[in-house]
PQR file of N, CA, C, O and H, with PARSE charges and radii, in Angstrom:
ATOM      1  N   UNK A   1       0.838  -1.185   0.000 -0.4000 1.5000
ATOM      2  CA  UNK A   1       0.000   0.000   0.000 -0.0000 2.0000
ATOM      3  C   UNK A   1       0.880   1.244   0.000  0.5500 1.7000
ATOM      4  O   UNK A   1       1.885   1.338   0.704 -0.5500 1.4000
ATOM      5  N   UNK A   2       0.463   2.161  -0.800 -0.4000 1.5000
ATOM      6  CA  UNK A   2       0.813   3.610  -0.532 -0.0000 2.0000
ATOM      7  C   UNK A   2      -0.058   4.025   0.193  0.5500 1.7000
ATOM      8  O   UNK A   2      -1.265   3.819   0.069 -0.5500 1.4000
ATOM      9  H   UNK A   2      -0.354   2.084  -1.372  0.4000 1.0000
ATOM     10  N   UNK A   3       0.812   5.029   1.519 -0.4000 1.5000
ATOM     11  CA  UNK A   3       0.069   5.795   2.115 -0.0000 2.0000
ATOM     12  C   UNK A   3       0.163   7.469   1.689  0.5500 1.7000
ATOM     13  O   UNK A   3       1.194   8.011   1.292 -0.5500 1.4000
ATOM     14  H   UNK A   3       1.793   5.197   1.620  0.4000 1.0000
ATOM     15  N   UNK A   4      -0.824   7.971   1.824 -0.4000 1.5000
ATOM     16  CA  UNK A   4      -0.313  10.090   1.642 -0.0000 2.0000
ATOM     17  C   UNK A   4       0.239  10.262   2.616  0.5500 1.7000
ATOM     18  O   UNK A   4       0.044   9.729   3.708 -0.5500 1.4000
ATOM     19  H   UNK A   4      -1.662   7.531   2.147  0.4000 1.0000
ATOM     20  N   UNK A   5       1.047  11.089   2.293 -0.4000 1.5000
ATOM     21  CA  UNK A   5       1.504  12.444   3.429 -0.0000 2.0000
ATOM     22  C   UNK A   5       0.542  12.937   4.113  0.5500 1.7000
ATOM     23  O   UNK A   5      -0.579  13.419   3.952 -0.5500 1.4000
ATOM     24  H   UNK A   5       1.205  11.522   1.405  0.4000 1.0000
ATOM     25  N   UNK A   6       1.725  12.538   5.413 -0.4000 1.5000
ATOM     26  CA  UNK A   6       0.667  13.417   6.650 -0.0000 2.0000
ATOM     27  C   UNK A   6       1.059  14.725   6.449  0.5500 1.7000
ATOM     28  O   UNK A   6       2.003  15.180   5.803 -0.5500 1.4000
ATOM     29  H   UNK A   6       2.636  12.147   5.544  0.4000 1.0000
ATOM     30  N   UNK A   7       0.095  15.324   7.173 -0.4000 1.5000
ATOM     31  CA  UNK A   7       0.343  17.090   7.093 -0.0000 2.0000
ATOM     32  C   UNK A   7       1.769  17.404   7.613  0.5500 1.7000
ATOM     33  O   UNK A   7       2.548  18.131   6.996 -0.5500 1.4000
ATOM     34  H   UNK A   7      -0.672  14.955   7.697  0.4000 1.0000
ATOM     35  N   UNK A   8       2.042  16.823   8.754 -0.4000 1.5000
ATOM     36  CA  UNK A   8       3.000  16.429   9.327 -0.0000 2.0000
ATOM     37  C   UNK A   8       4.663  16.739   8.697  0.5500 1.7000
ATOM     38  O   UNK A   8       5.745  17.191   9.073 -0.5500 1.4000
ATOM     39  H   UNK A   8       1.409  16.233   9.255  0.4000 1.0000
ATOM     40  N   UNK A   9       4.046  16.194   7.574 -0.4000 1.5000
ATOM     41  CA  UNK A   9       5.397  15.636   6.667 -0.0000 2.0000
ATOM     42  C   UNK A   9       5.579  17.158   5.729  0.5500 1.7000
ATOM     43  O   UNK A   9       6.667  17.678   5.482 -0.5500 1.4000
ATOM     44  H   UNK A   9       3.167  15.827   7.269  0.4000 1.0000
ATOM     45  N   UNK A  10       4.073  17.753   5.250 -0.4000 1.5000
ATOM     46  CA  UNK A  10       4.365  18.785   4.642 -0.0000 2.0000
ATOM     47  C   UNK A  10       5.158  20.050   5.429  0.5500 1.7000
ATOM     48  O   UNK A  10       6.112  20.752   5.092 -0.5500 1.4000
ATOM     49  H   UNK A  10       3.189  17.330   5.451  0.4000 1.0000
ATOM     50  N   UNK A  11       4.300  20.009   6.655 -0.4000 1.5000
ATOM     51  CA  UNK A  11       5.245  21.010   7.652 -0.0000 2.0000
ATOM     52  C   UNK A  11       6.499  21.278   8.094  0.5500 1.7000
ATOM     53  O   UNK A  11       7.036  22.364   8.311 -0.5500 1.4000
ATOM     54  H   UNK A  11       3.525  19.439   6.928  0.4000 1.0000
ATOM     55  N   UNK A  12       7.196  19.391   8.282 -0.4000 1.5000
ATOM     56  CA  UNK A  12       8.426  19.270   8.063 -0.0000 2.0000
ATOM     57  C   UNK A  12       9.319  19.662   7.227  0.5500 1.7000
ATOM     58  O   UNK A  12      10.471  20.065   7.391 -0.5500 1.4000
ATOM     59  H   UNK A  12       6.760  18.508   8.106  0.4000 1.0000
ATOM     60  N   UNK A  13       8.671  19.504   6.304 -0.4000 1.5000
ATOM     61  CA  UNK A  13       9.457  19.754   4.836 -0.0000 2.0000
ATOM     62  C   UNK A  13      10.035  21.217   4.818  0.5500 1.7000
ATOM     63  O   UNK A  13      11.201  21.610   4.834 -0.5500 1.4000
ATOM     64  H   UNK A  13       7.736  19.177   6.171  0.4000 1.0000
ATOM     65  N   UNK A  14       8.777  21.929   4.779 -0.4000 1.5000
ATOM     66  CA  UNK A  14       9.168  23.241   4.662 -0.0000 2.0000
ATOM     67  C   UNK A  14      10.206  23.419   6.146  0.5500 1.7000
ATOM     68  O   UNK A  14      10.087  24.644   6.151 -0.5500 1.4000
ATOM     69  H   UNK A  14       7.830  21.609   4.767  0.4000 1.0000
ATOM     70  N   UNK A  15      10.897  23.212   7.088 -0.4000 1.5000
ATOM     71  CA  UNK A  15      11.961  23.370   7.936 -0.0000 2.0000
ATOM     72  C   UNK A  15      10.737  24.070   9.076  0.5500 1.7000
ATOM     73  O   UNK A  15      10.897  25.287   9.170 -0.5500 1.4000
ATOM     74  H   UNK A  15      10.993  22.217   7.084  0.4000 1.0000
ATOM     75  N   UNK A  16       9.946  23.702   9.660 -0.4000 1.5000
ATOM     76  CA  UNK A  16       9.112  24.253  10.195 -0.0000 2.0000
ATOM     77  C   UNK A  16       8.700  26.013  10.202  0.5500 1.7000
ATOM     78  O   UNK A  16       8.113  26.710  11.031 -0.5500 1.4000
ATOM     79  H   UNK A  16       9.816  22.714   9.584  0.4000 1.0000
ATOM     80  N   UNK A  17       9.376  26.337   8.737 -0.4000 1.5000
ATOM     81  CA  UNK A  17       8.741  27.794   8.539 -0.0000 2.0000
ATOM     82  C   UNK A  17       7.050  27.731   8.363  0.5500 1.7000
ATOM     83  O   UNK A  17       6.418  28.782   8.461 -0.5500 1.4000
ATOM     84  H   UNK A  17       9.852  25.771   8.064  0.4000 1.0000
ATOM     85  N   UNK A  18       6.505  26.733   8.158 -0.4000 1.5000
ATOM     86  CA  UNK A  18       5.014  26.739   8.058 -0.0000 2.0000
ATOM     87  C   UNK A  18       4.329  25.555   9.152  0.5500 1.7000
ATOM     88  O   UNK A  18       4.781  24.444   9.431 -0.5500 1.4000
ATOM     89  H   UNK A  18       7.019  25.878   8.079  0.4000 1.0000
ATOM     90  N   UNK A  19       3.223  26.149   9.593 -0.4000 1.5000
ATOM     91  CA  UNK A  19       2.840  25.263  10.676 -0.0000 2.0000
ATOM     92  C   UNK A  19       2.035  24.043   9.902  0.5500 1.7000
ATOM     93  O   UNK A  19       1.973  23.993   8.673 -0.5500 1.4000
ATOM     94  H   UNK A  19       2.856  27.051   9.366  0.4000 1.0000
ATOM     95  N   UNK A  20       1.406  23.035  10.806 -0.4000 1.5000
ATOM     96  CA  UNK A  20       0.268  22.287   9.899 -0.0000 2.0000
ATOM     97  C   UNK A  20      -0.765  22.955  10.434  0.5500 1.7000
ATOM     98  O   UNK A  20      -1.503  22.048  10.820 -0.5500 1.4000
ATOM     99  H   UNK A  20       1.456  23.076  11.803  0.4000 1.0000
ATOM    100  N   UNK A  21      -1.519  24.457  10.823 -0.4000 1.5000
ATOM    101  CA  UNK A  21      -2.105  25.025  10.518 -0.0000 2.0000
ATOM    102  C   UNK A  21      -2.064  25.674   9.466  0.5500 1.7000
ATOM    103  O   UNK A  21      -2.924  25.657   8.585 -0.5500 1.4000
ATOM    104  H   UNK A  21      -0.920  25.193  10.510  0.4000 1.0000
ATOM    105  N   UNK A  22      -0.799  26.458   9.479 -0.4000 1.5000
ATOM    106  CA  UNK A  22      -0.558  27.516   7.970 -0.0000 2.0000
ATOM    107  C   UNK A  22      -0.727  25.876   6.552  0.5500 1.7000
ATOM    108  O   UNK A  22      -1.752  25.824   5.872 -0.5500 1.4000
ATOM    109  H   UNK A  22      -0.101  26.472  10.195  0.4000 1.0000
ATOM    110  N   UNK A  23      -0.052  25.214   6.443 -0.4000 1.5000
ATOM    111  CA  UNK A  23      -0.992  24.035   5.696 -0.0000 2.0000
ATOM    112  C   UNK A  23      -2.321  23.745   5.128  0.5500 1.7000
ATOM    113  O   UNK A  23      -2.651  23.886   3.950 -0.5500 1.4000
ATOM    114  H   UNK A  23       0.780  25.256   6.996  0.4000 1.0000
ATOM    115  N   UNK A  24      -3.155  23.258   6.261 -0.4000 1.5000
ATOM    116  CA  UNK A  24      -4.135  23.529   6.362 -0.0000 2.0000
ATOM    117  C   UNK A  24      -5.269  24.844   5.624  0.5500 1.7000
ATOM    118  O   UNK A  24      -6.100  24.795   4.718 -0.5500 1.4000
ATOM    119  H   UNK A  24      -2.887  23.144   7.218  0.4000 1.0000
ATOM    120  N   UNK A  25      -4.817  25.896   6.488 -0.4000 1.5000
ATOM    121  CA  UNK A  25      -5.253  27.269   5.279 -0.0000 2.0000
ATOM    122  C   UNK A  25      -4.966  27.546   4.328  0.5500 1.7000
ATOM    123  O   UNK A  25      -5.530  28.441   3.698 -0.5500 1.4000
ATOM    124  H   UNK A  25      -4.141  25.936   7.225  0.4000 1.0000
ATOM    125  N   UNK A  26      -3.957  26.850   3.889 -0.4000 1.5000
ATOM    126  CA  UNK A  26      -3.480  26.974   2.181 -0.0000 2.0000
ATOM    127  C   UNK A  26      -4.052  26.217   1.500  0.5500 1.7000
ATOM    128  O   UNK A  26      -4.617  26.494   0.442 -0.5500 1.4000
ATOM    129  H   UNK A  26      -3.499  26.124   4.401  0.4000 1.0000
ATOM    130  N   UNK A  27      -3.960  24.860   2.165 -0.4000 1.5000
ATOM    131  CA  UNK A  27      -5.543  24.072   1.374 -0.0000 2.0000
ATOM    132  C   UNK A  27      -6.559  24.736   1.445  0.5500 1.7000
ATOM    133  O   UNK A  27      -7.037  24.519   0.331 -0.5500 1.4000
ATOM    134  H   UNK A  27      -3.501  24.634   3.024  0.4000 1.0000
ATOM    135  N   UNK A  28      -7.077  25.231   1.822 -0.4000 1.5000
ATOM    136  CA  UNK A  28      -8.565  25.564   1.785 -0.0000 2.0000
ATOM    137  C   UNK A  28      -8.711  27.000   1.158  0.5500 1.7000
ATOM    138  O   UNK A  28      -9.715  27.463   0.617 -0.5500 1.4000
ATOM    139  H   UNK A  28      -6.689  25.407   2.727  0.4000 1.0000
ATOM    140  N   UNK A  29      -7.784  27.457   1.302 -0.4000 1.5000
ATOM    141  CA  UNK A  29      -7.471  28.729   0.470 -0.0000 2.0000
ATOM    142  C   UNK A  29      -7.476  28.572  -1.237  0.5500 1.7000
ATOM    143  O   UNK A  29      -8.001  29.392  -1.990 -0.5500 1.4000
ATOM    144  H   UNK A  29      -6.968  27.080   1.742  0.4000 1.0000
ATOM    145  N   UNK A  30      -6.758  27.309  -1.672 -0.4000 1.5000
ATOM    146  CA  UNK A  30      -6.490  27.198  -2.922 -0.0000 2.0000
ATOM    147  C   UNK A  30      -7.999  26.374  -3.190  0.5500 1.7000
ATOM    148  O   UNK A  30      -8.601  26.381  -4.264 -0.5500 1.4000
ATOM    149  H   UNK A  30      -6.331  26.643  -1.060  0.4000 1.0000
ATOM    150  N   UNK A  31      -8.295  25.903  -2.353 -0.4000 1.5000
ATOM    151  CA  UNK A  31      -9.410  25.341  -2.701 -0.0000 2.0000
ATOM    152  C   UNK A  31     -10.474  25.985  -3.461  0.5500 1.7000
ATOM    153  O   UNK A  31     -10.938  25.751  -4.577 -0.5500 1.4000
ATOM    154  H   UNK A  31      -7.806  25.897  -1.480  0.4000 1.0000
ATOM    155  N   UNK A  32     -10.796  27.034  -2.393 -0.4000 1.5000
ATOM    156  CA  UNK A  32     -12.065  28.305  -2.942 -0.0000 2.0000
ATOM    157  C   UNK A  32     -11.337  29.191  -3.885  0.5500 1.7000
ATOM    158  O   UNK A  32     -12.078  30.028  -4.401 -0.5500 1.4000
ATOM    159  H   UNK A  32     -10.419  27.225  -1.486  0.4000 1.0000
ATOM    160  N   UNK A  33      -9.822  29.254  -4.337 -0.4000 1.5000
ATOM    161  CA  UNK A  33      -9.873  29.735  -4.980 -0.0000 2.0000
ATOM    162  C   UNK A  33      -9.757  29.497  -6.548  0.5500 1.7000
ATOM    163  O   UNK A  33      -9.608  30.318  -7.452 -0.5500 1.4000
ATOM    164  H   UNK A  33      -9.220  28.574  -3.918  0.4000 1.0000
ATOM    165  N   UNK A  34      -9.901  27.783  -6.591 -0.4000 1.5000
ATOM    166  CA  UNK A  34     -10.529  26.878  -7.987 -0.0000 2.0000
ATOM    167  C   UNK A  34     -11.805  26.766  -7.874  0.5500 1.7000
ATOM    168  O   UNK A  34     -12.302  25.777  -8.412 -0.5500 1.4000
ATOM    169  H   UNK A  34     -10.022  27.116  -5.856  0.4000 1.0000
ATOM    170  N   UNK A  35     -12.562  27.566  -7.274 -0.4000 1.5000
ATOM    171  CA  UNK A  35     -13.952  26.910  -6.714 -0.0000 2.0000
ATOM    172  C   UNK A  35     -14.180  25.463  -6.631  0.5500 1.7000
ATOM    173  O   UNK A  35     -14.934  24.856  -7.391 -0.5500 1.4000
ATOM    174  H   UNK A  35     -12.158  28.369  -6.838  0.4000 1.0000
ATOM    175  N   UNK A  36     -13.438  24.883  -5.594 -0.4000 1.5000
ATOM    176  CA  UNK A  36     -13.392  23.282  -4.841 -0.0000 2.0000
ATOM    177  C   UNK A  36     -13.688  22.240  -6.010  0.5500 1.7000
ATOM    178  O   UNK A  36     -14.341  21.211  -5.835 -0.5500 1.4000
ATOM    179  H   UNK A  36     -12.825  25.376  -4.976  0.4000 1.0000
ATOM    180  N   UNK A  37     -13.053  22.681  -7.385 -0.4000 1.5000
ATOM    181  CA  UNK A  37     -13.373  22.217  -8.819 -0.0000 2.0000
ATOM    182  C   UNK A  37     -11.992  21.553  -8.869  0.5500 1.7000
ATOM    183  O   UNK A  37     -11.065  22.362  -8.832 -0.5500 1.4000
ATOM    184  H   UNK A  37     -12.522  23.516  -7.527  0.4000 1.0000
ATOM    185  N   UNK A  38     -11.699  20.451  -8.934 -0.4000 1.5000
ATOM    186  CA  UNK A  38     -10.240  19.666  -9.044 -0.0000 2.0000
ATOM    187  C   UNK A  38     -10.561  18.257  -9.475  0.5500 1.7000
ATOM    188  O   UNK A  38     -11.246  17.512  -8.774 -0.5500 1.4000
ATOM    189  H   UNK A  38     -12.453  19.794  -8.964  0.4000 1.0000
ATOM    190  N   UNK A  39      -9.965  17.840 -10.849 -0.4000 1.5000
ATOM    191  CA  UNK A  39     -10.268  16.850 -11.721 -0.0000 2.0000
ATOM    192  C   UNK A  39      -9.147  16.031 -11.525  0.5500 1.7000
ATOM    193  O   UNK A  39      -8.173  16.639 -11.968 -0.5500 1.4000
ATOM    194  H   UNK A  39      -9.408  18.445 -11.418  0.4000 1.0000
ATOM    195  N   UNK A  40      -8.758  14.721 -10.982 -0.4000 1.5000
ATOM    196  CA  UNK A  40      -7.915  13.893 -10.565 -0.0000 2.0000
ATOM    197  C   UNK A  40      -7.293  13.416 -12.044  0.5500 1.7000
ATOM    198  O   UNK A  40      -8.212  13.293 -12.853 -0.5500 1.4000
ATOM    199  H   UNK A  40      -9.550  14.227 -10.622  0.4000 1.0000
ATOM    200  N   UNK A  41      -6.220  13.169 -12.511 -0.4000 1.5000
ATOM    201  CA  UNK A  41      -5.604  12.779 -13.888 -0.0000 2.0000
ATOM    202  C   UNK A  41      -6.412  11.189 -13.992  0.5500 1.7000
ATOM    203  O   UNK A  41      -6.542  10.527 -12.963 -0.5500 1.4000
ATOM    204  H   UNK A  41      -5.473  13.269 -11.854  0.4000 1.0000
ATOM    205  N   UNK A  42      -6.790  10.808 -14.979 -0.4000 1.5000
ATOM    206  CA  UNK A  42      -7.072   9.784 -15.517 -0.0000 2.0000
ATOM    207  C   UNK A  42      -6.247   8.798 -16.411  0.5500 1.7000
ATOM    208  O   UNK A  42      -5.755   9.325 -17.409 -0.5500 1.4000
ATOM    209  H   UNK A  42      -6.685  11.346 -15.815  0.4000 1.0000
ATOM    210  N   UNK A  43      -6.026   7.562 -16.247 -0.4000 1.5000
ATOM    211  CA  UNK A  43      -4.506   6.910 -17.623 -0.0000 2.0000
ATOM    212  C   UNK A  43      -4.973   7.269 -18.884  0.5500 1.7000
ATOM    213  O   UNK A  43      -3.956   7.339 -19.574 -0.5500 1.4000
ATOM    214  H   UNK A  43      -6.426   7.134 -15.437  0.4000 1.0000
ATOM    215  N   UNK A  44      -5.764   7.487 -19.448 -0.4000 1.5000
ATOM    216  CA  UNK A  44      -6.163   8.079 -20.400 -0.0000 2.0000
ATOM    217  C   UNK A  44      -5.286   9.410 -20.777  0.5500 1.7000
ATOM    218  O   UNK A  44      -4.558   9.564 -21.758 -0.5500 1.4000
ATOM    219  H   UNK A  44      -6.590   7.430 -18.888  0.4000 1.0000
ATOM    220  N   UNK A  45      -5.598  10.428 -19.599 -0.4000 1.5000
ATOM    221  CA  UNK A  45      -5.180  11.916 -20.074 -0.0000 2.0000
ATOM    222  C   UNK A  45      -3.549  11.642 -20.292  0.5500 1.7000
ATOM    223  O   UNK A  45      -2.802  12.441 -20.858 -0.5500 1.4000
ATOM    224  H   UNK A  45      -6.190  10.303 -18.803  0.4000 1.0000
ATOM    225  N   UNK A  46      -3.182  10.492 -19.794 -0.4000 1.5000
ATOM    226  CA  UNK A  46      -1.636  10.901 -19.984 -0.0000 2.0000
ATOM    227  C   UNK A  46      -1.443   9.804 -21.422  0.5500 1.7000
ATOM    228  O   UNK A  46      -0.520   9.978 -22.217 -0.5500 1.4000
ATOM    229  H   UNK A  46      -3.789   9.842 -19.334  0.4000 1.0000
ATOM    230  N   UNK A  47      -2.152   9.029 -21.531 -0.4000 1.5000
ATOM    231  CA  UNK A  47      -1.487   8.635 -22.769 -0.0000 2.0000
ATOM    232  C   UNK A  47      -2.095   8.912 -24.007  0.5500 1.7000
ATOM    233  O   UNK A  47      -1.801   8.214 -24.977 -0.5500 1.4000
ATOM    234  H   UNK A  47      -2.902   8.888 -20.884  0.4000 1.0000
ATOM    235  N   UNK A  48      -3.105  10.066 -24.133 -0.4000 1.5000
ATOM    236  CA  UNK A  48      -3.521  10.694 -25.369 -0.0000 2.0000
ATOM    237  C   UNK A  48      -2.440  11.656 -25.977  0.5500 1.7000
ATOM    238  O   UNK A  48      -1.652  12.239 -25.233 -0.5500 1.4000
ATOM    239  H   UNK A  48      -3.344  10.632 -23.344  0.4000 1.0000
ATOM    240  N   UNK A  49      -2.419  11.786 -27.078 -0.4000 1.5000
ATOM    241  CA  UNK A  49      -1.268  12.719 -27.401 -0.0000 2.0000
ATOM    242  C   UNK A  49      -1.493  13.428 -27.939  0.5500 1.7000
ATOM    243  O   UNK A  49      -2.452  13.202 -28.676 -0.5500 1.4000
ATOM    244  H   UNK A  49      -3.059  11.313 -27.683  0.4000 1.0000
ATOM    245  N   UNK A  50      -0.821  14.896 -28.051 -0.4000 1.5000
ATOM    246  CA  UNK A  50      -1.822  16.269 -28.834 -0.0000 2.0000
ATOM    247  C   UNK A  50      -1.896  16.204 -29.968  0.5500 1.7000
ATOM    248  O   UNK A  50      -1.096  15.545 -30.631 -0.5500 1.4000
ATOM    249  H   UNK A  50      -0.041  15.080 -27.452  0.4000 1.0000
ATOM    250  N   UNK A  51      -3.045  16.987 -30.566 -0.4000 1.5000
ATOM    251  CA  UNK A  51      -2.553  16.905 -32.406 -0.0000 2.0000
ATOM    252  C   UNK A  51      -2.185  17.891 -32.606  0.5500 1.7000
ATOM    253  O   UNK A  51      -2.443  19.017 -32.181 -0.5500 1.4000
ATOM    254  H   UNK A  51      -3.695  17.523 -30.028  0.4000 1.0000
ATOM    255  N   UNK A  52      -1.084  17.203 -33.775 -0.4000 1.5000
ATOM    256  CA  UNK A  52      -0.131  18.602 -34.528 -0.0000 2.0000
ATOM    257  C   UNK A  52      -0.681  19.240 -35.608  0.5500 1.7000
ATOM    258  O   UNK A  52      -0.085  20.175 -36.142 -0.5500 1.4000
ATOM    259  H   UNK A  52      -0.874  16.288 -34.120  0.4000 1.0000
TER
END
């Protein structure tokens, strides 16, 4: 199994310049600001190829 990242891990990352609150509000921030509209990639989208 793959597991996600805990918030945890994102907070870490950044060297604890961001909390897993400041996290948190950035999700939800970017969220409303796609209007909570986010289309997950499909195997399809990656193996169609553009036309020239």
């Amino acid at each position: 199994k793959i597991y996600p990242p805990r918030i945890a891990d994102f907070a870490y990352v950044t060297d604890q310049a961001c909390s897993e609150d400041d996290v948190l509000d950035f999700e939800i921030d970017l969220m409303k600001a796609l209007n909570w509209f986010i289309s997950p990639m499909k195997a399809m989208s990656w193996l169609v190829q553009p036309e020239e």
